[in-house]
N, C-alpha and C positions, 0 to 999 in steps of 0.2 A: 780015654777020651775025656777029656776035659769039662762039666758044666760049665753054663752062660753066664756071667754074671747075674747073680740074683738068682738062683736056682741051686738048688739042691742044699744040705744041709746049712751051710752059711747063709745064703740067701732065705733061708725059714728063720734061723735066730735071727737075723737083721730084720725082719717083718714083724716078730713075736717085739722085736725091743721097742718098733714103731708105734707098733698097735697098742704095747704097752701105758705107752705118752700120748698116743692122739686123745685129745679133749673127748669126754664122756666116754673113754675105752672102759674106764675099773669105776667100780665101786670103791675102791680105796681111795679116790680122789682128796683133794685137803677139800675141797668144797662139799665133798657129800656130808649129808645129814648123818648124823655121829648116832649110834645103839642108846650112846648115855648122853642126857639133857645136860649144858653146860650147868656148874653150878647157881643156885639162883641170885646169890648175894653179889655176881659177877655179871652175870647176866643184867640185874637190875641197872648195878653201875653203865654198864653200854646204853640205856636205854635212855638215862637219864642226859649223859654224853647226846645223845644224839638231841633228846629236847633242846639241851643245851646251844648245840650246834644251829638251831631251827631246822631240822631235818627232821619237821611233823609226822610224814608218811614216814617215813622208816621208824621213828619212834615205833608210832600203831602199828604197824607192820610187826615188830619183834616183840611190843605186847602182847598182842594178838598168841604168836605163837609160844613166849610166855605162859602165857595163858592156858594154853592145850597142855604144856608139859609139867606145870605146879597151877592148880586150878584153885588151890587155897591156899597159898603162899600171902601173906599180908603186904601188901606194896604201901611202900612209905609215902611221904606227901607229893616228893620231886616225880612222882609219877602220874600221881592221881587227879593232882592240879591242875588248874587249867593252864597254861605255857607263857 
């Protein structure tokens, strides 16, 4: 006797591959938060980018979190400035 489509072993790997991919399934996402803090010298530059950009709130935004991850880290002037 035959299972139904979507049932029995095939129908679990094809649900394990779905669940894999649906949005907030894994902690391995590209978007989740990383164990190690990008480097800071890298970091800085995006921050600076984004001033650049006038994209205020996101600057402070990833200062901010900067901040949490090198909390004595020396930030050069393109940071500290007023924009």
């Amino acid at each position: 006797v035959a299972e139904p489509p979507g049932r029995g072993a095939e129908g679990a790997r094809t649900r394990a591959r779905v669940a894999e991919t649906a949005p907030g399934a894994s902690a391995d996402r590209v978007d989740a938060p990383s164990a190690v803090p990008r480097a800071p010298d890298k970091w800085i530059e995006e921050i600076v980018a984004l001033r650049r950009a006038g994209r205020l709130v996101e600057a402070g935004n990833a200062l901010a979190e900067f901040r949490k991850a090198y909390p004595t880290y020396p930030l050069p002037a393109a940071v500290t400035s007023p924009p």
